[in-house]
N, C-alpha and C positions, 0 to 999 in steps of 0.2 A: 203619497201625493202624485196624480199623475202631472206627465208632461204640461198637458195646457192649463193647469192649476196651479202649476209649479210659476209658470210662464205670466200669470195673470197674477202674482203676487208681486212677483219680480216688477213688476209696471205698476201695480198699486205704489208698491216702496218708492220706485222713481219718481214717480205724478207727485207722494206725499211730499218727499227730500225737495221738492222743486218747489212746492207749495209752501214749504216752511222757511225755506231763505226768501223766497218773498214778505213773508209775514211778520218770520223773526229777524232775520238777518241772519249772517254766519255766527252771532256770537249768540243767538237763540237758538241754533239748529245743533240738533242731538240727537239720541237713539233714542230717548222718550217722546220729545217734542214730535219727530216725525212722524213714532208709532201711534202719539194723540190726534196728529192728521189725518192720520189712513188709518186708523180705526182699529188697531191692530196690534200682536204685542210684541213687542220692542224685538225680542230674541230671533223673532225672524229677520229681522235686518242680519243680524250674526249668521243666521243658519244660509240666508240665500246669499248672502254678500261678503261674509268674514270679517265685517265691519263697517264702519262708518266712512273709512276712506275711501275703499272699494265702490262703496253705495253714492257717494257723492261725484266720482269720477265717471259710473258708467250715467249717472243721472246730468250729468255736464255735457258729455257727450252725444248722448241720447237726444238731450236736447236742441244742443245745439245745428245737431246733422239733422233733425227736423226742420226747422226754422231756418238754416240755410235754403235746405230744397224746397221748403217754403216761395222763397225768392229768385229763385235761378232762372225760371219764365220772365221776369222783370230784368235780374240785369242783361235778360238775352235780347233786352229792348234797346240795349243804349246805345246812344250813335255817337257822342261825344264827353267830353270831362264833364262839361257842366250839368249835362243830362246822368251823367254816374253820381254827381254831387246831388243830387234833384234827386234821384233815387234814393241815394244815402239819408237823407234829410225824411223822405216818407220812412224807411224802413226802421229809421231811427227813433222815431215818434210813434210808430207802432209798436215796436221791441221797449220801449218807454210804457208805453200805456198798458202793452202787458204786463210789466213787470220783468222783464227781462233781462233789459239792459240793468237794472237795481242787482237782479242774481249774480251777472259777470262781474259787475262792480265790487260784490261783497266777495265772490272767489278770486278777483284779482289781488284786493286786500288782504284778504287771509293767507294768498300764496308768496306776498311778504315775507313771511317769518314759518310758511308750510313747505319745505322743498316738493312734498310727494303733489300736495295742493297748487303749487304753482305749476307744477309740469302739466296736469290735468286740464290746468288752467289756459295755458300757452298751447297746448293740442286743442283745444276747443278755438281759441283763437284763430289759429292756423286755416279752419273752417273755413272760416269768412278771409282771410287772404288769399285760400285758392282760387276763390271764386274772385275777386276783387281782382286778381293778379291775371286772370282771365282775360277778366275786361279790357284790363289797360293795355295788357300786351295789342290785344287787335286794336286797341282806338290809337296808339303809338304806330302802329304799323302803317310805313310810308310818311311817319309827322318828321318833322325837323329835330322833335323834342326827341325821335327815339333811339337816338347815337348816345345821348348825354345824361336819358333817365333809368334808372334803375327800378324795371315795373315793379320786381318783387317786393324793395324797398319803400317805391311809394305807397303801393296797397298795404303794408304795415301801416306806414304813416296813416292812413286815410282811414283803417279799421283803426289804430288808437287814438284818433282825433275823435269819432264818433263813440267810443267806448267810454273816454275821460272825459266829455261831454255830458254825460249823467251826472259825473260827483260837480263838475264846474258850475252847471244850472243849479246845482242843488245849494248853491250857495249868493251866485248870480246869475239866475236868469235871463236879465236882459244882455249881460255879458258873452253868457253861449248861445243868445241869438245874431249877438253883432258878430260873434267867431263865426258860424256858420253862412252870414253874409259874406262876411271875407271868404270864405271856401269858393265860395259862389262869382265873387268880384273874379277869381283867379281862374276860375273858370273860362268867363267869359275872354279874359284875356289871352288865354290859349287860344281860343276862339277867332280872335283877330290875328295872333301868330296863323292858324290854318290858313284864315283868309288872302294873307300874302302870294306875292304874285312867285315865279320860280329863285328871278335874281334875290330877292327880298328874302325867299326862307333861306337860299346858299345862304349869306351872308348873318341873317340871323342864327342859323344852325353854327358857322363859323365862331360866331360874337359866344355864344353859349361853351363851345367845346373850350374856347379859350378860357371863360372865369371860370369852371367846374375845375376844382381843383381836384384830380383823384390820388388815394392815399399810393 
């Protein structure tokens, strides 16, 4: 088998593993199920990946470092929280429509009760917090907020709000639409914290450092 046959399998396998948690879900995805996706028979999964763990971590990956770079021209757009929120909110609805956001959801799940699944899981996550942690560091830079907030911390927060947004729509709808208003309310309110004159942010920055309790 040469090299770029080798190489054009290896991405078949991946494109099928991606195709079939969409379809089936984690508790449908196999080494037959995905060789019935891609056309293909099963033992090559074994021969080019060594299994099924292997095949679904680099196909997590793979994906996911797609789909980041995907967006990285867009959050290179944003000038404030509520405009990162506004981003969040399109990117979220596209990764939704594709099917995407359903796949993290189902390898989040699974890495429950998968330690090897979960850590694949959490490295694919971590994706979307470098870039997210990105942003905020520069939209913090010079705010009052950026004594008191923890970016790394928030862009976690802010990737698992939009991630647990999948399974919560999926059950109420209008509920992860009023959530994601509220993202948006909190936005804007940073927004009038910027607005503030110099005395107004000391004192607000002051009022903040005091109730942040740190451990």
């Amino acid at each position: 088998m040469t090299d770029q046959r080798r190489a054009d399998t290896r991405d078949r396998l991946i494109d099928s593993a991606i195709e079939t948690l969409r379809t089936h879900g984690i508790a449908g995805t196999s080494a037959r199920t995905i060789a019935a996706t891609g056309g293909v028979n099963q033992a090559l999964i074994f021969y080019h990946f060594g299994g099924m763990e292997a095949l679904l971590a680099e196909a997590c990956r793979r994906t996911t470092e797609r789909r980041v770079a995907l967006y990285r021209d867009r959050f290179a757009t944003v000038r404030s929280l509520r405009e990162l929120l506004a981003a969040g909110r399109e990117i979220h609805a596209a990764e939704k429509a594709s099917g995407n956001v359903a796949v993290l959801a189902q390898l989040l799940a699974a890495g429950q009760t998968d330690a090897a699944l979960g850590k694949v899981t959490a490295d694919a996550l971590a994706l979307w917090v470098v870039e997210i942690e990105a942003v905020l560091t520069r939209l913090l830079r010079g705010s009052p907020l950026a004594d008191v907030v923890d970016a790394g911390g928030l862009s976690r927060a802010v990737s698992a709000a939009f991630v647990g947004m999948e399974l919560y729509e999926g059950v109420d709808a209008e509920g992860g639409g009023a959530a994601l208003d509220a993202l948006d309310q909190l936005g804007a309110l940073v927004e009038v914290v910027e607005e503030l004159g110099p005395l107004a942010r000391r004192a607000v920055r002051g009022r903040i450092r005091r109730g942040v309790v740190k451990p």
